[in-house]
PATILUM-14128 format. One line per field, with one value per residue: x, y, z of N, C-alpha, C in turn. Coordinates in steps of 0.02 Angstrom, whole numbers. Layout:
% residues N
n_c1: (X|...)
n_c2: (Y|...)
n_c3: (Z|...)
ca_c1: (X|...)
ca_c2: (Y|...)
ca_c3: (Z|...)
c_c1: (X|...)
c_c2: (Y|...)
c_c3: (Z|...)
//
This chain:
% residues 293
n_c1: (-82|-183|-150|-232|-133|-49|16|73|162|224|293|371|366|304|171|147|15|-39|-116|-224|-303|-209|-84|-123|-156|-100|-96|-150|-352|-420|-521|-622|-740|-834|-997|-1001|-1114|-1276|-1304|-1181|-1106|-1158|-1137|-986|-990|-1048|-961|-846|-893|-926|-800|-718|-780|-747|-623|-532|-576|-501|-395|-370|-339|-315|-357|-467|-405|-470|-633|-672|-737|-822|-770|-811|-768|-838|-827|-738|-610|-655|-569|-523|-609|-647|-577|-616|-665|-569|-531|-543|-488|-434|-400|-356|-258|-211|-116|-131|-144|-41|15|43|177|265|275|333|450|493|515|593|699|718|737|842|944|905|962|1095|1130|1102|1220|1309|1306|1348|1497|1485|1427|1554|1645|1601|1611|1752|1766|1691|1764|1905|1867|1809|1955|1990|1926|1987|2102|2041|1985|2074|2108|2215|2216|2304|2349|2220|2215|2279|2216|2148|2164|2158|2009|1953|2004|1918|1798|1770|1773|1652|1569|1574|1537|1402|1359|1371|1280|1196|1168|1144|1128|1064|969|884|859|790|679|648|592|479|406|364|260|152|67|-30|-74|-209|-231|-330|-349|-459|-465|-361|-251|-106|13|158|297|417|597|640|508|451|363|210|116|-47|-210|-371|-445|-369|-248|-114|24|124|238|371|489|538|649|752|810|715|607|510|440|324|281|115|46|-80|-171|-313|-414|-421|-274|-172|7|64|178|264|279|232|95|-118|-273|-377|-525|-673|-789|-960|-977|-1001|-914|-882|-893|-784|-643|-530|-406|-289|-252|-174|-64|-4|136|220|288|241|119|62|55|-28|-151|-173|-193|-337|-402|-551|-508|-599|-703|-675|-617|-745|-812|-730|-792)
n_c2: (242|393|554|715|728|627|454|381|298|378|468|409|383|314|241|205|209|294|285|433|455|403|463|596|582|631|766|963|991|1120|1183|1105|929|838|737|599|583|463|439|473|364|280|264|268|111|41|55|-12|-145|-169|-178|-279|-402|-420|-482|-623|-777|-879|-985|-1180|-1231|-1124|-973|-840|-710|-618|-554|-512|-393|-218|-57|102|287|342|508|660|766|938|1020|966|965|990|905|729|598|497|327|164|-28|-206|-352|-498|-647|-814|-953|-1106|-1247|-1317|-1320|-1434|-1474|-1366|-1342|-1457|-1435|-1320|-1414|-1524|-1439|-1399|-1505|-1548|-1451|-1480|-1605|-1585|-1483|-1586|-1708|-1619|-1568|-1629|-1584|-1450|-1422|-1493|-1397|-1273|-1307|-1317|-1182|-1111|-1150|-1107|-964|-980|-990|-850|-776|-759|-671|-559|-526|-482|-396|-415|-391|-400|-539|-619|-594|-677|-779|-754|-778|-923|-931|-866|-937|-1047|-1000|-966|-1090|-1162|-1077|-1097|-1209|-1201|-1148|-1216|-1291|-1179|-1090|-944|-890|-1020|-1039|-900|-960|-1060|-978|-890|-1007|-1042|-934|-928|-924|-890|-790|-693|-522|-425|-250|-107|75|204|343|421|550|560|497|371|290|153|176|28|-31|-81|-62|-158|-272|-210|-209|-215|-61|-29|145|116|0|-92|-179|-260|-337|-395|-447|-502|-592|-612|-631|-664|-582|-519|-385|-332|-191|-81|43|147|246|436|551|668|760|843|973|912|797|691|615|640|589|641|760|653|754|806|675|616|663|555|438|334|414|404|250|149|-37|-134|-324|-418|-536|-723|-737|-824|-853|-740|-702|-805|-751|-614|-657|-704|-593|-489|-376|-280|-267|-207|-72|-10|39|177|233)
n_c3: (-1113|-1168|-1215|-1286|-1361|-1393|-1376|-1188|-1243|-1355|-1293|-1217|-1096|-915|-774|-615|-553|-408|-275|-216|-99|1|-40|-16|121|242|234|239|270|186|111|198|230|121|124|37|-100|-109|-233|-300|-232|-283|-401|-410|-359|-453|-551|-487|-474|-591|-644|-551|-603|-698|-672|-676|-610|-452|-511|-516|-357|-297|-186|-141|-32|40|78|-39|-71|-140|-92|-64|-83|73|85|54|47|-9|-43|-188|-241|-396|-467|-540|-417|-334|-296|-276|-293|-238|-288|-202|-217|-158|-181|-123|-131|-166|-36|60|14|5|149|172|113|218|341|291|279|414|487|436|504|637|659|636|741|828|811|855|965|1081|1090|1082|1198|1279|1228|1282|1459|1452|1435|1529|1657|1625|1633|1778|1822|1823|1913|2039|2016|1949|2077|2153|2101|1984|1840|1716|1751|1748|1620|1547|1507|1423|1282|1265|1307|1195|1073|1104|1097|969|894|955|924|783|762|819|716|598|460|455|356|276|123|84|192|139|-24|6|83|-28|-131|-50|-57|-212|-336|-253|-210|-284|-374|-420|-443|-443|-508|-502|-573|-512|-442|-470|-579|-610|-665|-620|-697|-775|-824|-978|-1126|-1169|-1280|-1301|-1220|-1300|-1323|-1227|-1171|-1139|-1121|-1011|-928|-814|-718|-575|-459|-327|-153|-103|-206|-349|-442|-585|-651|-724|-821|-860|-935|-944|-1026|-1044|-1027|-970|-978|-842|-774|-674|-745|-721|-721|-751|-739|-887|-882|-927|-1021|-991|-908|-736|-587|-504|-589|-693|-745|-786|-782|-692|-703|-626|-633|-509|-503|-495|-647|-732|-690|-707|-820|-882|-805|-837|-972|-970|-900|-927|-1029|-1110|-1044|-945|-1020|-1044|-941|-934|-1068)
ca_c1: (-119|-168|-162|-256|-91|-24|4|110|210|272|338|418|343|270|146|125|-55|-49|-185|-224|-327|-154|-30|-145|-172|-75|-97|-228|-387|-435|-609|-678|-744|-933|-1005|-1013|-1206|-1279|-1297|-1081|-1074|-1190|-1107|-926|-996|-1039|-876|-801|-933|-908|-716|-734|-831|-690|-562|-531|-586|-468|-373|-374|-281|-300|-425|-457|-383|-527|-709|-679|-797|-782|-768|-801|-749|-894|-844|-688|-587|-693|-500|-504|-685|-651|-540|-656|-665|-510|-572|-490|-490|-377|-398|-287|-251|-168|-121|-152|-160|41|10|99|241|297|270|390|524|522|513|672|775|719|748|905|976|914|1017|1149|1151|1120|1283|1373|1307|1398|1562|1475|1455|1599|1679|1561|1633|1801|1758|1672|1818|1947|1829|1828|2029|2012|1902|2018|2125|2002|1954|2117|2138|2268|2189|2357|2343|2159|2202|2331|2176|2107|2173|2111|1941|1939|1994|1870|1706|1760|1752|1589|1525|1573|1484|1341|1328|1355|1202|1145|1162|1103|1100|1019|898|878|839|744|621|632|565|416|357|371|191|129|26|-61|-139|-222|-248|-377|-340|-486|-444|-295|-221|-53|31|214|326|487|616|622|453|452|318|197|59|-102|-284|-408|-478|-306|-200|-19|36|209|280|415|509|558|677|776|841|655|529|530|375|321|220|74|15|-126|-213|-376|-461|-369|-214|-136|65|86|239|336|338|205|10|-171|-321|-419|-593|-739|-842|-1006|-972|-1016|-832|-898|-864|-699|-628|-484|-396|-253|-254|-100|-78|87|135|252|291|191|64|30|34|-92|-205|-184|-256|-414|-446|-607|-524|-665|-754|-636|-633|-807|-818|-712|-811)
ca_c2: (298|424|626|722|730|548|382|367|268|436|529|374|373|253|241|179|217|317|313|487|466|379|514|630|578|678|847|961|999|1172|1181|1036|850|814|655|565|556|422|440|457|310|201|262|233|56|19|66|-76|-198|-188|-190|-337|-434|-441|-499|-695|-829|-890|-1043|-1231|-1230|-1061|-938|-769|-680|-579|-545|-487|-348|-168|-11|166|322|401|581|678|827|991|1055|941|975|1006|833|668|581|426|259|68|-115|-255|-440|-542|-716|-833|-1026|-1168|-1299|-1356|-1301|-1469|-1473|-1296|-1355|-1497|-1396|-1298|-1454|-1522|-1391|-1371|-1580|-1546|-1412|-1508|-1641|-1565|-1466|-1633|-1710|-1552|-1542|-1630|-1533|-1380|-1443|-1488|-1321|-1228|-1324|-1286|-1107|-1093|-1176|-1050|-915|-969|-979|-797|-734|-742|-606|-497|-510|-447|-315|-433|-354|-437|-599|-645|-588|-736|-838|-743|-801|-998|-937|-835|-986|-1092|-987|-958|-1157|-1165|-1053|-1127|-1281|-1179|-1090|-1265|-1311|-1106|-1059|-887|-907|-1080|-1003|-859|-995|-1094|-930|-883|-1061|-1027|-889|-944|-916|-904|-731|-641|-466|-371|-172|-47|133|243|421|436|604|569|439|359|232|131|154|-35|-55|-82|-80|-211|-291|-155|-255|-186|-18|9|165|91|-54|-89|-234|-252|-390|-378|-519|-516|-637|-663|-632|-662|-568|-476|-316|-308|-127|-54|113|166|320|504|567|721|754|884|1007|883|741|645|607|652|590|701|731|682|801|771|618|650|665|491|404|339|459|354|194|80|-101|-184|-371|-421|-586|-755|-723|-863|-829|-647|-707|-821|-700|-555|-681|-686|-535|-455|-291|-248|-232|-144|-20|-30|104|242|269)
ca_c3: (-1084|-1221|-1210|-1348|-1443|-1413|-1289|-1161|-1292|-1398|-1230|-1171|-1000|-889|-727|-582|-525|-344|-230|-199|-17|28|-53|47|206|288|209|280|218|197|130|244|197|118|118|-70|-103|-124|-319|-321|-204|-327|-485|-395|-331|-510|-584|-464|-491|-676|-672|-526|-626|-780|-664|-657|-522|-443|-550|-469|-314|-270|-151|-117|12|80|53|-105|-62|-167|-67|-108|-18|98|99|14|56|-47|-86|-239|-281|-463|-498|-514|-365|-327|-289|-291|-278|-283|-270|-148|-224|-150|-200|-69|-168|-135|40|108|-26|43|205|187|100|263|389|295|314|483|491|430|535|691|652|638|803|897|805|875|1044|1144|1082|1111|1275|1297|1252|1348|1506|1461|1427|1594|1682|1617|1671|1850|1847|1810|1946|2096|1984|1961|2145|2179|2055|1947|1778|1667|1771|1739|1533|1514|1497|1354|1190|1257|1305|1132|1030|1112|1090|903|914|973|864|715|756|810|639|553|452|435|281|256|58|54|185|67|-61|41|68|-99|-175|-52|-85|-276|-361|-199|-204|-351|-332|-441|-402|-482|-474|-559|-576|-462|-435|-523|-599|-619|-670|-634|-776|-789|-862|-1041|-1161|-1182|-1282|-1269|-1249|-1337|-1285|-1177|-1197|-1158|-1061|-976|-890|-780|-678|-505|-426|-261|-111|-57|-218|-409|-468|-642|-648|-793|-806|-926|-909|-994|-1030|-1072|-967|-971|-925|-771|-773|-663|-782|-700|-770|-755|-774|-902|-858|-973|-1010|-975|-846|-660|-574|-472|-646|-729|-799|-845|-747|-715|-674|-614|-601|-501|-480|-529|-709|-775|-661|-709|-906|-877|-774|-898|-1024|-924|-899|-997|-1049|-1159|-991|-897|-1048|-1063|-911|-967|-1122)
c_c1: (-116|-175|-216|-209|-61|-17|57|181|267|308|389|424|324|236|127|60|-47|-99|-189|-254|-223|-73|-49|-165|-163|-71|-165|-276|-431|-529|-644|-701|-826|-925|-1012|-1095|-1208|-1300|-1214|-1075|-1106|-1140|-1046|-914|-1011|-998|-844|-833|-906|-826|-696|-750|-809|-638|-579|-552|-519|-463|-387|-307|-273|-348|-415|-449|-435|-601|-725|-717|-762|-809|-757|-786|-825|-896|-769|-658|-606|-605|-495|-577|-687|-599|-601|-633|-613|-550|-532|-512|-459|-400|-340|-306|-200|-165|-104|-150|-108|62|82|151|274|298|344|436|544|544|568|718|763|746|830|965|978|972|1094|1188|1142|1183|1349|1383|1327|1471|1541|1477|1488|1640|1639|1578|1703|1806|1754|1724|1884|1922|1832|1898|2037|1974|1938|2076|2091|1972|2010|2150|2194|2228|2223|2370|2287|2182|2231|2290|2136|2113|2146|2038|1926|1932|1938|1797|1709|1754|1709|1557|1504|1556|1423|1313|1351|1277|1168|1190|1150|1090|1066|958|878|824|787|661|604|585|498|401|343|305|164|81|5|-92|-149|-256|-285|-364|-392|-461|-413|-268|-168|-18|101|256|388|526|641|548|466|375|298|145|-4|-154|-302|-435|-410|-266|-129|-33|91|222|338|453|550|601|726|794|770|602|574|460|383|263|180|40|-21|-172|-265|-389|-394|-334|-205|-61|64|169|305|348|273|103|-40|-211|-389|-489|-637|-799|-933|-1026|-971|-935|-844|-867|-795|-694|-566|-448|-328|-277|-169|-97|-2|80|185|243|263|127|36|36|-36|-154|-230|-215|-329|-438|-500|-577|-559|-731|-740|-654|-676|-840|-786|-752|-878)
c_c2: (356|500|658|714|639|502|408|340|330|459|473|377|352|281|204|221|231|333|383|485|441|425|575|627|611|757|873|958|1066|1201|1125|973|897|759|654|567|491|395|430|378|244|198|232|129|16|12|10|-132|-220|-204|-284|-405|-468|-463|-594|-732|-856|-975|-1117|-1226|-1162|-1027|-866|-759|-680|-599|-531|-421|-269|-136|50|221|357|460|588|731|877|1021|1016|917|976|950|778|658|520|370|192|-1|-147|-309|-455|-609|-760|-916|-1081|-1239|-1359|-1328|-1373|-1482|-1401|-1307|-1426|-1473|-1363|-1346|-1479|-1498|-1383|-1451|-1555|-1507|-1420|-1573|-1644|-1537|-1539|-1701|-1664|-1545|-1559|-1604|-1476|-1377|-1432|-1418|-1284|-1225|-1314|-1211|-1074|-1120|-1117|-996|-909|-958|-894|-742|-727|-683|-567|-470|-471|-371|-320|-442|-410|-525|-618|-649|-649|-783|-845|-769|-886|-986|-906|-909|-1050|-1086|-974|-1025|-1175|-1140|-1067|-1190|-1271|-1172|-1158|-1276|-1234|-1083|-1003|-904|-964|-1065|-954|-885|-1023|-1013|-916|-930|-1050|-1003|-877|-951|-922|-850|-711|-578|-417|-283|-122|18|159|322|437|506|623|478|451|301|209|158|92|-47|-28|-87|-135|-223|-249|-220|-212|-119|13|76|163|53|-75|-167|-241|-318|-361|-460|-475|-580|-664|-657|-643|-642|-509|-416|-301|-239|-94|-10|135|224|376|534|630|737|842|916|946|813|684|643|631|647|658|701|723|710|752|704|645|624|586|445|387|379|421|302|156|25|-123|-248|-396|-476|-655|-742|-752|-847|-756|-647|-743|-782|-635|-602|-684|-651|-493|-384|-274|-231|-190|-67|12|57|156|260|304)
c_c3: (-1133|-1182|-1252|-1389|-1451|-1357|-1262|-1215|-1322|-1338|-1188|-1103|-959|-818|-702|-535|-457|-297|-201|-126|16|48|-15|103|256|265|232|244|232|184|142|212|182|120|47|-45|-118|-224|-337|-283|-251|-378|-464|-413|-427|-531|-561|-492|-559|-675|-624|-588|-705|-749|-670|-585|-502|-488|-506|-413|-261|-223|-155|-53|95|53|-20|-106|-103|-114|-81|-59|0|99|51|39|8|-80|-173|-277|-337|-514|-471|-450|-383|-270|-312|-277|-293|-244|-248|-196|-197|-167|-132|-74|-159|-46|75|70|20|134|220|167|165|328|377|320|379|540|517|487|619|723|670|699|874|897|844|947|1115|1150|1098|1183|1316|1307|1298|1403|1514|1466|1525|1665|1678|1642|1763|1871|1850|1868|2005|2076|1995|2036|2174|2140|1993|1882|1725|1698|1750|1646|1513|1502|1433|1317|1196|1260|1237|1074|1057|1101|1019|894|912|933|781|710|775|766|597|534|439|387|269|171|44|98|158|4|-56|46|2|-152|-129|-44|-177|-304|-295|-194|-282|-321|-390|-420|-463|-469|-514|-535|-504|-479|-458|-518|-619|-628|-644|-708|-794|-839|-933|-1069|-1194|-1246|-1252|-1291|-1275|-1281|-1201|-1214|-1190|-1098|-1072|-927|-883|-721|-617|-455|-367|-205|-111|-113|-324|-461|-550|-617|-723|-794|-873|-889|-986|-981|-1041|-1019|-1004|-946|-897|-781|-723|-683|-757|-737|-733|-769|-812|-903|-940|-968|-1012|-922|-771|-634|-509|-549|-652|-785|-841|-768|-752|-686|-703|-584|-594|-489|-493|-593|-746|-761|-690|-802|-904|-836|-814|-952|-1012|-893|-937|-994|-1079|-1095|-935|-935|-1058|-987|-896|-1026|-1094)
//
């Protein structure tokens, strides 16, 4: 992402692309909405079309989400009359293709764990019936008010429901289900996200600098793992930024361009780590970039 004096790169700073209708939603709005004309809503609708239109089809195996459909905003809050207009799109992908492989990884374990509780269940049973047995010895106490008589029963009904329980909780795993989620949701989603002239911009400090396409001014990638996901983050921003007193970015306007235009852009594609290499290869940046100039 360049400035006039230099990229993102020299200042050592990174962004994540913020939807501005989103970051403002809840703030008021002092000089009132207009509607977009229909000249901003074409030019917008272009801007997607064209950036659309450089993303990838979906690979074998895979679908889209939704409609795919772009969407532009109908009206705006007049307070921010003098910043382009903010505008987005992102593709849902998802893969289908190993639909009944992921489906039997979960039917196993769910095999498995049945199994197991109908090995167990006639001891559970069983304790249960002793449990509830000691229990009745203890209610003609309490009927009488003998508080320390009824307790002498405790420490057997205690050791018997910790008993039970630990043949309940045989077979659950939390970390192998953990695992078990984790393997499917494993390339299982893609999504790429468009921001054009967003209101401010910011990064993780994880993201490192990547590989710029052509006509990009800096691009960052970042890995993200956890119990339930193991995804990368590809991030490339076009057109001229500006940095803001608190550290964060700006798209700078071009002159001459109607504030419906890109003034400048990210695209972020998140997804399994192989997955989101091979998708960034097929992307036409030369046509993404193609509407900032």
């Amino acid at each position: 992402m360049k400035n006039k004096r230099c990229t993102w790169g020299c200042v050592g700073l990174l962004a994540i692309a913020i939807f501005a209708p989103a970051a403002l939603g809840d703030s008021p709005c002092y000089a009132d909405y207009r509607d977009t004309t229909p000249a901003e809503r074409a030019k917008m609708t272009s801007v997607l079309e064209t950036i659309k239109s450089a993303l990838p089809a979906p690979p074998a195996g895979w679908q889209l989400l939704s409609d795919d459909a772009v969407s532009v905003p109908q009206s705006f809050c007049q307070d921010f009359a003098k910043v382009p207009l903010t505008y987005g799109y992102t593709r849902y992908y998802q893969q289908v293709g190993d639909a009944e492989q992921r489906k039997k990884l979960f039917e196993d374990r769910t095999a498995s764990q049945v199994e197991i509780y109908k090995k167990n269940q006639p001891r559970i049973e069983a304790l249960q019936a002793q449990i509830e047995a000691l229990v009745a010895k203890q209610v003609p106490y309490f009927q009488k008010g003998d508080i320390a008589g009824a307790q002498k029963y405790d420490a057997e009904i205690q050791k018997l429901q910790a008993e039970m329980q630990t043949l309940a909780n045989e077979g659950n795993d939390p970390a192998a289900a953990a695992a078990l989620g984790k393997e499917m949701n494993r390339d299982l989603d893609l999504r790429i996200t468009v921001y054009v002239n967003p209101m401010t911009a910011r990064t993780p400090d994880e993201a490192k600098p990547t590989t710029r396409p052509a006509g990009s001014g800096s691009a960052y990638r970042w890995h993200e793992e956890d119990d339930s996901q193991n995804v990368d983050h590809a991030l490339y921003y076009f057109g001229t930024w500006f940095k803001r007193p608190d550290g964060t970015f700006q798209p700078s306007v071009r002159q001459g361009a109607p504030f419906s235009a890109a003034h400048a852009l990210s695209i972020e594609v998140t997804g399994y780590p192989d997955r989101v290499t091979e998708t960034v290869a097929a992307i036409d940046f030369a046509k993404v970039a193609s509407v900032v100039r």
